[in-house]
Z-matrix of the N, CA and C atoms (Angstrom, degrees):
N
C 1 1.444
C 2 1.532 1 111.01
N 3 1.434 2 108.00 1 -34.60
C 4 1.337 3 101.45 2 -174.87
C 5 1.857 4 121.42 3 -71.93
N 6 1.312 5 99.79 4 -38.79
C 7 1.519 6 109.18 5 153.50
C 8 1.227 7 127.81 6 -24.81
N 9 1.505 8 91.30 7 -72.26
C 10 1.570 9 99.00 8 170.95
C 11 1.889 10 148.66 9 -45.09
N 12 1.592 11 70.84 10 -31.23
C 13 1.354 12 104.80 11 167.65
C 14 1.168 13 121.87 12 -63.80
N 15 1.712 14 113.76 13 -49.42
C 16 1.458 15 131.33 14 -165.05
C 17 1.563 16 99.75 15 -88.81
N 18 1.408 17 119.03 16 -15.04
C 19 1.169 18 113.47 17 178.52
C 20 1.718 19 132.27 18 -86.40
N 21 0.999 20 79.99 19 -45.05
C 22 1.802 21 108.30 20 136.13
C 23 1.395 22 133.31 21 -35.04
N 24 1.247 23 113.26 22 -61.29
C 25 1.044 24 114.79 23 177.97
C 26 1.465 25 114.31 24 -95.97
N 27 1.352 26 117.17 25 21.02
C 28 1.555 27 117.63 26 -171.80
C 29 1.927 28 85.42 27 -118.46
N 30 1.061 29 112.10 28 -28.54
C 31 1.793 30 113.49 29 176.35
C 32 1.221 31 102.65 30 -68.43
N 33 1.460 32 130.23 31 -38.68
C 34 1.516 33 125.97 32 -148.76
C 35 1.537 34 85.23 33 -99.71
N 36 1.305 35 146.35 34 -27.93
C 37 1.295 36 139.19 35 145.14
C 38 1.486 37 135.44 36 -25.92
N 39 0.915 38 85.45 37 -59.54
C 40 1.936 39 108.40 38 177.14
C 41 1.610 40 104.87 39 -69.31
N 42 1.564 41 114.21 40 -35.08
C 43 1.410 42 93.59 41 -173.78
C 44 1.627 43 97.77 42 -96.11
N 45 0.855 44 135.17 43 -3.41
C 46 1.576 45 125.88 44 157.39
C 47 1.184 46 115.85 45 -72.90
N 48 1.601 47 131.25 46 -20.12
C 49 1.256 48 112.64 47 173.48
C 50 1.554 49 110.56 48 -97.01
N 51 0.972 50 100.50 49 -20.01
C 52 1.696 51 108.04 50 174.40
C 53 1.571 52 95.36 51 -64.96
N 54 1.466 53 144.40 52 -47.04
C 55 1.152 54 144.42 53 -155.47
C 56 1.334 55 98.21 54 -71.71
N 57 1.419 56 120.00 55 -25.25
C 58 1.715 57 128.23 56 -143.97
C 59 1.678 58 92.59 57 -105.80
N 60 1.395 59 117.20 58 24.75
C 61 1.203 60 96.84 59 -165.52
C 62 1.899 61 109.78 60 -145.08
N 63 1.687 62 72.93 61 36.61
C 64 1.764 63 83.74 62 164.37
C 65 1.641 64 90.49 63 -160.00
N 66 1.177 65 133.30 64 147.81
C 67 1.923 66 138.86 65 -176.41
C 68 1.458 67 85.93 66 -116.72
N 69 1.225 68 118.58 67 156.34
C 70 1.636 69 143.24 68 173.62
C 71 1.496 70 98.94 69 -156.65
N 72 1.554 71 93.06 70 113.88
C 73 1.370 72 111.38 71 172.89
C 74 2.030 73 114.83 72 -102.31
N 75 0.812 74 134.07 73 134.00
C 76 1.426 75 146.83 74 150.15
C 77 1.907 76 112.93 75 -101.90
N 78 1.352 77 100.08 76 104.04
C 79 2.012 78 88.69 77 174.27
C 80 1.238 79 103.84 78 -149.65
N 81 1.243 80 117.66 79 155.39
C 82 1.514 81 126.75 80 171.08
C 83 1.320 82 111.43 81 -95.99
N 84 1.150 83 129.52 82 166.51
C 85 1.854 84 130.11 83 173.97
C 86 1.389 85 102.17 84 -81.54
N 87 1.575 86 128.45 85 -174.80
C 88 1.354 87 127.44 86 158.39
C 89 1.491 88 119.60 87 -67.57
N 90 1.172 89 100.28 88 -7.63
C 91 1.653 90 92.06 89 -162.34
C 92 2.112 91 92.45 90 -95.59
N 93 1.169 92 94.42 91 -16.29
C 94 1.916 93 98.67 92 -167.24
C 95 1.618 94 87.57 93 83.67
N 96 0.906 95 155.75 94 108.67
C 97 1.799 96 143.09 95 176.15
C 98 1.841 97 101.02 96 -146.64
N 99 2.085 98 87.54 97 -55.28
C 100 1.127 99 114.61 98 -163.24
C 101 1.798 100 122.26 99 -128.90
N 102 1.361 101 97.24 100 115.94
C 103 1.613 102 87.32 101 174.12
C 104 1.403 103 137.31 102 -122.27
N 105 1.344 104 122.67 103 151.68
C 106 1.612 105 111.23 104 -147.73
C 107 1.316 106 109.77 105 -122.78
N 108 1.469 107 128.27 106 106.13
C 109 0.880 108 113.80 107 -167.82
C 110 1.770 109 111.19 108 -105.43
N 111 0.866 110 133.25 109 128.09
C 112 1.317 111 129.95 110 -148.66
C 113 1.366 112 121.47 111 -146.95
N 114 1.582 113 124.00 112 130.82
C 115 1.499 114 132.34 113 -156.01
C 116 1.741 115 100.84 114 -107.78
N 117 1.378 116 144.25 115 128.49
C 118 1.833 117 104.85 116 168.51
C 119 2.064 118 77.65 117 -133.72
N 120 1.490 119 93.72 118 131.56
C 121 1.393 120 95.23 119 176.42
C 122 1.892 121 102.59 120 -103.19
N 123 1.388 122 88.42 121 134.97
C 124 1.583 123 108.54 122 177.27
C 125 1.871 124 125.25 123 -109.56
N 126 1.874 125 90.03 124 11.80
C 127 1.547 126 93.85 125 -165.36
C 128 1.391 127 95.83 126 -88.90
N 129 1.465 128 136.83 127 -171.69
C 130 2.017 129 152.27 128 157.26
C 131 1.429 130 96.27 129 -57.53
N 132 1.526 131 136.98 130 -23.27
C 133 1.136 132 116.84 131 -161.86
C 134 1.607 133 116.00 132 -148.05
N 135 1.238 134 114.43 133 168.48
C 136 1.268 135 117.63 134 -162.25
C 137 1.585 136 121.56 135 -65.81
N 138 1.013 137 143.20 136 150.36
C 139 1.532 138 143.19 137 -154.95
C 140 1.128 139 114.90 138 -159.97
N 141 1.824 140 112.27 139 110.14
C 142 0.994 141 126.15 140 -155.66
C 143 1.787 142 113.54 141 -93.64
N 144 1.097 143 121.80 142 133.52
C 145 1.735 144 121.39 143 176.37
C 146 1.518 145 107.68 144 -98.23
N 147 1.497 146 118.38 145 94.83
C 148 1.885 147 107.77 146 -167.09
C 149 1.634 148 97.44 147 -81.38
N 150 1.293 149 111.21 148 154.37
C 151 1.287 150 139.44 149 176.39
C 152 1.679 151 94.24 150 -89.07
N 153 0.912 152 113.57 151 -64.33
C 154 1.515 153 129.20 152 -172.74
C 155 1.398 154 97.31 153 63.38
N 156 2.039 155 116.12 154 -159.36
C 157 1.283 156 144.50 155 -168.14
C 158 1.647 157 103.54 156 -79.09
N 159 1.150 158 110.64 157 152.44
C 160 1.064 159 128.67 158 174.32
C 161 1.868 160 119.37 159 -71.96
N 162 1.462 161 91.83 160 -25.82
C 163 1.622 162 116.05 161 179.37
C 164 1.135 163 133.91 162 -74.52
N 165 1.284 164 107.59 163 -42.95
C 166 1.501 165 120.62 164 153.88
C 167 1.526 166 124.89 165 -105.73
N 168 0.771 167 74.90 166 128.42
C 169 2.503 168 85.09 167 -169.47
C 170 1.561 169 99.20 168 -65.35
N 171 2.011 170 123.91 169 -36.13
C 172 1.136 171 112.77 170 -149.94
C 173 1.865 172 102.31 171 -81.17
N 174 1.612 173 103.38 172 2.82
C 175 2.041 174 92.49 173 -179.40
C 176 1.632 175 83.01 174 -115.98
N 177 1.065 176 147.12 175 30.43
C 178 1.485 177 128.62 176 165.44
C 179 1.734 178 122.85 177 -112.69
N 180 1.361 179 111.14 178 146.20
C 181 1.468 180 114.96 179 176.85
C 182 1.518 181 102.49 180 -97.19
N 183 1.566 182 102.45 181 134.82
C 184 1.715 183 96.50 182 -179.96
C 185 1.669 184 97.22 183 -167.34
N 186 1.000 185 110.13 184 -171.83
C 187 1.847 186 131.99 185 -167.59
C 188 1.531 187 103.11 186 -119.76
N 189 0.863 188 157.14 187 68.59
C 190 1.822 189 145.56 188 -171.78
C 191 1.921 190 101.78 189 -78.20
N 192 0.946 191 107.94 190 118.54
C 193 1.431 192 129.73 191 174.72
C 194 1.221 193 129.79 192 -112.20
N 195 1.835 194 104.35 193 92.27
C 196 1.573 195 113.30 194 -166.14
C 197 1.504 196 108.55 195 -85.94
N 198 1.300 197 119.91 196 143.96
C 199 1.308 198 127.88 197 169.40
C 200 1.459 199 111.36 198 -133.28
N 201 1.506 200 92.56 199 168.98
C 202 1.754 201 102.23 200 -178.71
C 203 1.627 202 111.45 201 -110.14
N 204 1.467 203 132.76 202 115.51
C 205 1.051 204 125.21 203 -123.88
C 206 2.038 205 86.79 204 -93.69
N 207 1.113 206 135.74 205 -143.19
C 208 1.806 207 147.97 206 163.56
C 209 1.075 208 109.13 207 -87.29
N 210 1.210 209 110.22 208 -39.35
C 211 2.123 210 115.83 209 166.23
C 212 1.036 211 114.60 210 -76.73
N 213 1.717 212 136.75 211 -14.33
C 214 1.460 213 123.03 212 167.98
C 215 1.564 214 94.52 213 93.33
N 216 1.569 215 132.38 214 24.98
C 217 1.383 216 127.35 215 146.18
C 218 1.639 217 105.31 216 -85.22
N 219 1.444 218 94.13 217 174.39
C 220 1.335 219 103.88 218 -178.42
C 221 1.536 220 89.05 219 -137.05
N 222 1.574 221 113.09 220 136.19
C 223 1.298 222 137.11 221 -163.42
C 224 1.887 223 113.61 222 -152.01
N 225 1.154 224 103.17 223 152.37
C 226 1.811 225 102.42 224 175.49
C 227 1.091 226 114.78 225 -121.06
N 228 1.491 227 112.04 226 -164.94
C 229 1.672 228 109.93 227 -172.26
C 230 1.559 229 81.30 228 -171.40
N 231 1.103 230 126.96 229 131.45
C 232 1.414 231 155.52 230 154.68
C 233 1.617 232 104.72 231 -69.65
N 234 1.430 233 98.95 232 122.32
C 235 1.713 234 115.22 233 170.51
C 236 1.759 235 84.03 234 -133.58
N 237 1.747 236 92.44 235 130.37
C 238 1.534 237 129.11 236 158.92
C 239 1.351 238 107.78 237 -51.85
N 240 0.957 239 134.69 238 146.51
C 241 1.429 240 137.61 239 133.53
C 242 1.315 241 142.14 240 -134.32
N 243 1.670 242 109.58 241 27.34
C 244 1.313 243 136.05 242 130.61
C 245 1.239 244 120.11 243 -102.27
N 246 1.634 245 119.56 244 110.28
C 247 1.559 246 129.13 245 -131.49
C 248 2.077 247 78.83 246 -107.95
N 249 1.253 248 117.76 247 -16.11
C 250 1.442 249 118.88 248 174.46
C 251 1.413 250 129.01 249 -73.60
N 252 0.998 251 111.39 250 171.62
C 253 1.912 252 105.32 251 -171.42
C 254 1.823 253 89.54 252 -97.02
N 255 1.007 254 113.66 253 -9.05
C 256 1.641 255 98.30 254 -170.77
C 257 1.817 256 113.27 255 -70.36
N 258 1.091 257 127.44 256 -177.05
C 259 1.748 258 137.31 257 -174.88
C 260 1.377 259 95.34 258 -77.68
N 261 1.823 260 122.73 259 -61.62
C 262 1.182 261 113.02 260 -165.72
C 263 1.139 262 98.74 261 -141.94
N 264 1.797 263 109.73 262 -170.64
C 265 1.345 264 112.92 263 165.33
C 266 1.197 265 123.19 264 -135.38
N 267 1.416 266 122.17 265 137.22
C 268 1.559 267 106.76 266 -158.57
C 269 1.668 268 101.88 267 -102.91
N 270 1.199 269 105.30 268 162.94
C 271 1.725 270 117.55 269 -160.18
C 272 1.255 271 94.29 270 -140.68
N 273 1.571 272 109.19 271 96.63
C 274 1.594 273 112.45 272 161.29
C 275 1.267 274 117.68 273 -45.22
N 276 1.911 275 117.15 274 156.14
C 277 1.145 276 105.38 275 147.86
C 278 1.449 277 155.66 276 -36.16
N 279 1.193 278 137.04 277 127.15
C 280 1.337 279 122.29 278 -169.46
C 281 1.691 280 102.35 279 85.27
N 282 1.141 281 137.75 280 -21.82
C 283 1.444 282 125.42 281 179.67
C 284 1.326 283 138.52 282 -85.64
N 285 0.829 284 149.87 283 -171.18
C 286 1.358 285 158.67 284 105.38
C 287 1.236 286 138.40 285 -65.04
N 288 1.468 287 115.21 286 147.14
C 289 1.495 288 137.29 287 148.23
C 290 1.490 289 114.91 288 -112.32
N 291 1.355 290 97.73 289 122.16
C 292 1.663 291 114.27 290 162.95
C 293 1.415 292 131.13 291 -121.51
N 294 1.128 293 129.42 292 120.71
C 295 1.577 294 131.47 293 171.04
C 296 1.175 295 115.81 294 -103.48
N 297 1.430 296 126.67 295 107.82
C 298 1.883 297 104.09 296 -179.83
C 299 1.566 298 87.84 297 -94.37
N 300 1.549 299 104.32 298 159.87
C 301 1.598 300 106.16 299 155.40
C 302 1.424 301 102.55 300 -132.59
N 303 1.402 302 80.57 301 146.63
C 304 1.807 303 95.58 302 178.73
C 305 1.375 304 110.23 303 -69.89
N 306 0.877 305 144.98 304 -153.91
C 307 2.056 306 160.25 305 -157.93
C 308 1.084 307 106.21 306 -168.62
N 309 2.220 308 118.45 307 -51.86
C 310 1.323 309 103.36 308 176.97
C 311 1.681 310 141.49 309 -9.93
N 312 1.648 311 100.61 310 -58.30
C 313 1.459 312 106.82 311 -165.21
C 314 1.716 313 114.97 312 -64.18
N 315 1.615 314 95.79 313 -21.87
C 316 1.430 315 121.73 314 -177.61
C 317 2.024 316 113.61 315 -91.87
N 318 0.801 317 100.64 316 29.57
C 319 2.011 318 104.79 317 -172.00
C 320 1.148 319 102.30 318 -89.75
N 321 1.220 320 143.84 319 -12.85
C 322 1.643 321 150.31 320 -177.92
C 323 1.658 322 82.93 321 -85.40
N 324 1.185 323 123.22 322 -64.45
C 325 1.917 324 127.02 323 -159.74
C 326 1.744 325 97.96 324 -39.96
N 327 1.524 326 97.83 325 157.50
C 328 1.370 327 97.81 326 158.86
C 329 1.385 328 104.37 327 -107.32
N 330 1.377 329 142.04 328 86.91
C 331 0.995 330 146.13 329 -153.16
C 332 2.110 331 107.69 330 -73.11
N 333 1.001 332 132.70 331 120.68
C 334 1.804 333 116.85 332 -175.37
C 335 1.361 334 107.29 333 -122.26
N 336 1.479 335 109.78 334 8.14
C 337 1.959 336 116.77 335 -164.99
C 338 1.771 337 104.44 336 -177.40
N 339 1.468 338 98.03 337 126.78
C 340 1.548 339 107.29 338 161.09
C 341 1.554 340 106.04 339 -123.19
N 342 0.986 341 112.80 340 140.08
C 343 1.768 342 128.94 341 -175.33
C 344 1.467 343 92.57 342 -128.87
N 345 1.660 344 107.32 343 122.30
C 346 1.269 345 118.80 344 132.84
C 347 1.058 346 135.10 345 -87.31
N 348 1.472 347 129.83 346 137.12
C 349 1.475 348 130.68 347 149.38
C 350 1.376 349 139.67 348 -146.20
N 351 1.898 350 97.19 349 131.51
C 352 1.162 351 100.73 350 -152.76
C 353 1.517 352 91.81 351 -122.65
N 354 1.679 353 89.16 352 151.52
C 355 1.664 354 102.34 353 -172.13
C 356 1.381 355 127.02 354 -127.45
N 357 0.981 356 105.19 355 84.17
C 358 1.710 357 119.66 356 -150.40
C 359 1.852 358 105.24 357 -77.68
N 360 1.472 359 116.75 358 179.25
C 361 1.213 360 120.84 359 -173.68
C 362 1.983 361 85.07 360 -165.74
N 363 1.317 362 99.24 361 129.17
C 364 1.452 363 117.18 362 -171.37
C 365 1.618 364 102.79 363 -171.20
N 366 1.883 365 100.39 364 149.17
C 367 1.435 366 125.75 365 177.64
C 368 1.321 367 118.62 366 -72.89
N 369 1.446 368 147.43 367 114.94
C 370 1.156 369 159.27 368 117.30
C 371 1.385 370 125.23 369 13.94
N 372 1.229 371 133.29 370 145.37
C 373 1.330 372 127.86 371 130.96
C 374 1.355 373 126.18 372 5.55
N 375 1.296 374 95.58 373 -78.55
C 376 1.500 375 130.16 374 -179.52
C 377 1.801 376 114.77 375 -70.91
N 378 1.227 377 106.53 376 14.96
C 379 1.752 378 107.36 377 -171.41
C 380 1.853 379 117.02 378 54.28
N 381 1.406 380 111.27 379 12.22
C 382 1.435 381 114.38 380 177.14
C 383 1.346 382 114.17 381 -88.10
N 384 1.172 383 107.89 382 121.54
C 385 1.662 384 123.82 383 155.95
C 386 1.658 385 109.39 384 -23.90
N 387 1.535 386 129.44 385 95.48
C 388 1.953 387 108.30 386 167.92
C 389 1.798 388 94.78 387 -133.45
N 390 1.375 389 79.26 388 151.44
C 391 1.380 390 89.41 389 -172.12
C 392 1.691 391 104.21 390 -119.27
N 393 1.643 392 96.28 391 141.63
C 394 1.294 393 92.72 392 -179.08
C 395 1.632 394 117.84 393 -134.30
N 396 1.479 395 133.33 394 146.89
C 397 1.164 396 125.60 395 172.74
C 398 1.298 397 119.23 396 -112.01
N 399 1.534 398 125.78 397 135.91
C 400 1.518 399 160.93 398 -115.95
C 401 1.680 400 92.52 399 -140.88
N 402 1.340 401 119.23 400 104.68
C 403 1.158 402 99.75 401 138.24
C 404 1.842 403 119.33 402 -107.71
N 405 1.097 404 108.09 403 178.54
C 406 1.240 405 107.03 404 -174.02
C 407 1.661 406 95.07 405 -161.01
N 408 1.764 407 124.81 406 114.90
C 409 1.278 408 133.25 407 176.19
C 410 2.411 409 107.80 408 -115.48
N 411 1.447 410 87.11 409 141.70
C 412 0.979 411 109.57 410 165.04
C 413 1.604 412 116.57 411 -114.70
N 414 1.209 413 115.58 412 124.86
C 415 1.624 414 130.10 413 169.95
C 416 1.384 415 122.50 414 -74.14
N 417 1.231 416 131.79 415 80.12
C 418 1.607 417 120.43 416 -173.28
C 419 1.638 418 122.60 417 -64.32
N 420 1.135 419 91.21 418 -31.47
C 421 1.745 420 116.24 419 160.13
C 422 1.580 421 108.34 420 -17.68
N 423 1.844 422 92.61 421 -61.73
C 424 1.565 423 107.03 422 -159.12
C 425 1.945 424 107.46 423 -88.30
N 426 1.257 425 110.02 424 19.21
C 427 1.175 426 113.52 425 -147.04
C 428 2.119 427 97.80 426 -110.74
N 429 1.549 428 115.43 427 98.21
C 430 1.692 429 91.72 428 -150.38
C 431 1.865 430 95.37 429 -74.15
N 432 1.159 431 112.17 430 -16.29
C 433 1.896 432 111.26 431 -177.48
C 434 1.891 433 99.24 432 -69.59
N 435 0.365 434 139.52 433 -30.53
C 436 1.824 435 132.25 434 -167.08
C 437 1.119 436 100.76 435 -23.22
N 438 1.582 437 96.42 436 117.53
C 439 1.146 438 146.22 437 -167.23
C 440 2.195 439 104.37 438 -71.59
N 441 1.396 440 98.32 439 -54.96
C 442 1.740 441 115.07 440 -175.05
C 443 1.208 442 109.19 441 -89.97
């Protein structure tokens, strides 16, 4: 039993440090102006951010930007943040990926929610390819500077 125990608890180890070994940031500035959405990989190996299809939301990296429309709907708008034509982008060890997006173009919106999501592809424990999807939400609601 005790084995079992230790074995156990030596798996559930490994996948917390394996988990601990890429940061994904989503943040706004103080002003709300600018937002950063940001990958920094800390694993031996390279780590991919897929862009994927436009068709399915669950393989794509993107910004979703809810607003409240003059009629009192609430509606979004998809901002890219792989500004390239390629699938993904790969993020050496030790690096980063950063996208800021501006708001400017968006100051008319009543903006009440930013959602990130990012959809990564990274090595295991086990040297296996797993891919995982990230969301990450900001509340503008809760935000007392708002900018729009």
């Amino acid at each position: 039993m005790k084995r079992l125990f230790f074995t156990i608890l030596i798996m559930i180890t490994c996948e917390f440090v394996y988990a601990q070994d890429y940061k994904v940031e989503f943040s706004i500035n103080n002003d709300n102006t600018i937002v950063t959405y940001k990958i920094e990989n800390h694993t031996n190996y390279k780590l991919a951010l897929m862009k994927g299809s436009t068709i399915d939301d669950l393989m794509r990296s993107y910004c979703e930007l809810y607003y409240k429309t003059k009629d009192g709907r609430i509606t979004s708008k998809i901002i890219d943040v792989i500004p390239s034509k390629k699938m993904g982008i790969s993020i050496e060890s030790s690096k980063s990926y950063i996208y800021q997006i501006d708001l400017a173009p968006y100051k008319n919106y009543n903006i009440i929610k930013l959602e990130g999501y990012f959809r990564i592809i990274y090595k295991n424990a086990n040297n296996e390819s797993v891919s995982k999807n990230i969301i990450k939400s900001i509340n503008m609601c809760n935000h007392p500077k708002l900018a729009y």
